[in-house]
C-alpha positions as CSV (number, residue, x, y, z in Angstrom):
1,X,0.0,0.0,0.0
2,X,2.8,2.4,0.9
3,X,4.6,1.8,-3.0
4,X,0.9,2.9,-4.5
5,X,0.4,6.0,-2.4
6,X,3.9,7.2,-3.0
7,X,3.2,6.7,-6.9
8,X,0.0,8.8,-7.1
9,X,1.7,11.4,-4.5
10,X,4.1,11.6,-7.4
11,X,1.7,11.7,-9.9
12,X,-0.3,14.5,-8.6
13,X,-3.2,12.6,-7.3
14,X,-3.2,13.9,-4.2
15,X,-7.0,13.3,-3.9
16,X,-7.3,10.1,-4.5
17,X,-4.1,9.5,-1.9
18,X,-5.9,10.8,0.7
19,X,-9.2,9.0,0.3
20,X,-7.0,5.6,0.6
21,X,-5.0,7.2,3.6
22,X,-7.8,7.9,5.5
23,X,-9.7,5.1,4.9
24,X,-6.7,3.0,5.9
25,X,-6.0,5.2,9.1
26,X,-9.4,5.7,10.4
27,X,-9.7,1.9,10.9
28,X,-5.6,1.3,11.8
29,X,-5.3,4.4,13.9
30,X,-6.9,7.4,15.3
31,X,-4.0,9.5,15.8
32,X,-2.2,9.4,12.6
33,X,-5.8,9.7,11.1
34,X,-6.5,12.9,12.9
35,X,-3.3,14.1,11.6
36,X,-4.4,13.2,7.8
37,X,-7.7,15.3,8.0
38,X,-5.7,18.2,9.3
39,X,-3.2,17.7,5.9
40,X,-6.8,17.0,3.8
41,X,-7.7,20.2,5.2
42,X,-5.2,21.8,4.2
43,X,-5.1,20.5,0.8
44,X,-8.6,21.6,0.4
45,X,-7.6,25.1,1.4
46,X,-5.0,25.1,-1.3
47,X,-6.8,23.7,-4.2
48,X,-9.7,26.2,-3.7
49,X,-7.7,29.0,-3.7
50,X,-5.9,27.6,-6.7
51,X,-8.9,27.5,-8.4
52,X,-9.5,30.7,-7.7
53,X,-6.8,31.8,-8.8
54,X,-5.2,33.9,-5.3
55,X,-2.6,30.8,-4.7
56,X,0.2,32.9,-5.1
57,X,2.9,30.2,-4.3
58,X,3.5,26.4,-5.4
59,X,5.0,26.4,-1.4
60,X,2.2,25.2,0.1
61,X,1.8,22.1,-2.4
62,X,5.4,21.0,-1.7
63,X,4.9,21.1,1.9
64,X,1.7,18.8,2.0
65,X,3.3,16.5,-0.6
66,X,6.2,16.5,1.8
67,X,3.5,15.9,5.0
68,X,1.8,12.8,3.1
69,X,4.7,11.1,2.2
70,X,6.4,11.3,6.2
71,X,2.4,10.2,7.3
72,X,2.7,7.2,4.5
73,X,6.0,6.5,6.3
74,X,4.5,6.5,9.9
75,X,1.9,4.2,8.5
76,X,4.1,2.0,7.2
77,X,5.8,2.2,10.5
78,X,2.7,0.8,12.3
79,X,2.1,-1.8,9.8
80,X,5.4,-3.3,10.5
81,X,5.1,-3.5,13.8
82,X,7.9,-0.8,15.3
83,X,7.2,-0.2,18.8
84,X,9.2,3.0,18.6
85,X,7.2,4.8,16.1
86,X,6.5,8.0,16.3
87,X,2.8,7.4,16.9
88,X,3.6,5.2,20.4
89,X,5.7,8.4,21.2
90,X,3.0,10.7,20.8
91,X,0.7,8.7,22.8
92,X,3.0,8.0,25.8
93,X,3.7,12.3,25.4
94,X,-0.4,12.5,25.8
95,X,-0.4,10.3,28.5
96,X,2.8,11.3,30.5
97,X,1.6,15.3,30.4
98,X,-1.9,14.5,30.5
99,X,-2.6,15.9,27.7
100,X,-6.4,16.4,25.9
101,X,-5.1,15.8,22.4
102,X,-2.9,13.9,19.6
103,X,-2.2,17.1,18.3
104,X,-1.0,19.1,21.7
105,X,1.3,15.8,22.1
106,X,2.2,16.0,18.8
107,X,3.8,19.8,19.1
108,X,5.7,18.9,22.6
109,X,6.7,16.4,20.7
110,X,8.4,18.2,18.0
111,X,9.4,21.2,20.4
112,X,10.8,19.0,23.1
113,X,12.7,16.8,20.4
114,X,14.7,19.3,18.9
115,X,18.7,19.9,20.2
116,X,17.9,23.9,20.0
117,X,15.7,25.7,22.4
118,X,13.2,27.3,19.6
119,X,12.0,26.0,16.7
120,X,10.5,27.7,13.5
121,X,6.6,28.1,12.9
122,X,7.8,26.8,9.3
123,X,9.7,24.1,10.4
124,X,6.3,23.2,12.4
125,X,4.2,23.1,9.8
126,X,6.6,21.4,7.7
127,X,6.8,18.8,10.5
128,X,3.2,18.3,11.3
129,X,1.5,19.4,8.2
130,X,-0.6,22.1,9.8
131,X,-1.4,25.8,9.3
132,X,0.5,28.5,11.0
133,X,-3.2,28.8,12.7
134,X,-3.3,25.7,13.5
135,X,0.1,25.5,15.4
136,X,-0.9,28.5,17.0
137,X,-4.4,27.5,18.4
138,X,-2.8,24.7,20.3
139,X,-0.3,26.8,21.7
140,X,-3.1,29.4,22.9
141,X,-4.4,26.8,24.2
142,X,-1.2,25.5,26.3
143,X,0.6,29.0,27.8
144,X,2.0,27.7,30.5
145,X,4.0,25.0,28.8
146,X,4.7,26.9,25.3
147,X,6.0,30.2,25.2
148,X,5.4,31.7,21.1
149,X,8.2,34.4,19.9
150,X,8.9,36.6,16.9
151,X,12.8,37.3,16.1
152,X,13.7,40.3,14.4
153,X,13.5,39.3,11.3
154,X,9.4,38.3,12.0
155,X,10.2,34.8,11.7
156,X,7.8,33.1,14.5
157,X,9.3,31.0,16.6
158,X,8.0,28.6,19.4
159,X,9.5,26.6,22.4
160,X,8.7,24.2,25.1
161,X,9.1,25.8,28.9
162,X,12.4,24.2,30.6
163,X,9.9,21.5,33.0
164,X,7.8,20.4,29.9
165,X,10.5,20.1,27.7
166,X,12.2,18.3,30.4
167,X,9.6,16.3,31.1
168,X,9.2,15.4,27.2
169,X,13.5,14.3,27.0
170,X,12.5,12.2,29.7
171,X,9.8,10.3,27.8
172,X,11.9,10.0,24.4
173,X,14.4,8.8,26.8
174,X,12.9,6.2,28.3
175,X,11.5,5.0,24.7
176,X,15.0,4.6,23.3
């Protein structure tokens, strides 16, 4: 299943890859599956205003095509059997922090993975496949444990406060 979604992400039938991915992932996992309607979304998004003809940039395109493939590899993951994907990570994160969603466990994730204090809101999306809204939301919704920042040059930038993060090392710790 992986080989044919990678060939139709490849052939520009990003449609008809996410009809099978969800399918497949709203039987095989909830998490993951949440993830893929947040990416469908934002395919959506794109292709109407592409049609409309106020998609300025091909950016966007190259990020979700990006964001299926790395969720086609998680799902392969799963299939295989790894106990350390990043899925199981994710989970223990929502448990461990106690946590209300996938997708808050999701961002620690990513912000308490990375070896530098801050990460970019790009580099989020590009990581989780969401909108610079979306990322944002869930840290509205999280103050005390993620602080959001804008450098100089108005890049936004987000990190993890020094007892979360800790807290999320620990849990990637003990997974390894």
């Amino acid at each position: 299943m992986k080989a044919e979604l990678k060939k139709l992400v490849a052939q520009e039938e990003i449609d008809q890859v996410l009809e099978k991915l969800l399918a497949h992932l709203e039987l095989n996992n909830t998490e993951l599956y949440n993830i893929g309607v947040n990416l469908s979304g934002r395919y959506r998004q794109w292709k109407q205003k592409t049609l409309k003809g106020i998609q300025e940039s091909q950016q966007e395109i190259h990020i979700i095509r990006d964001s299926l493939l790395q969720l086609i590899d998680q799902m392969d993951e799963l299939q295989s059997g790894t106990t350390t994907s990043s899925t199981n990570i994710i989970h223990k994160i929502q448990e461990g922090l106690q946590l209300t969603s996938a997708d808050a466990a999701l961002l620690f994730y990513h912000l308490g993975k990375t070896k530098f204090e801050w990460r970019k809101q790009a580099t989020l999306s590009e990581k989780t496949g969401w909108t610079a809204t979306e990322i944002d939301k869930i840290a509205r919704f999280h103050p005390e444990q993620i602080k959001r920042g804008k450098r100089e040059d108005g890049t936004i930038i987000f990190r993890l406060n020094s007892p979360w993060r800790q807290q999320v090392k620990a849990i990637l710790a003990k997974d390894d």
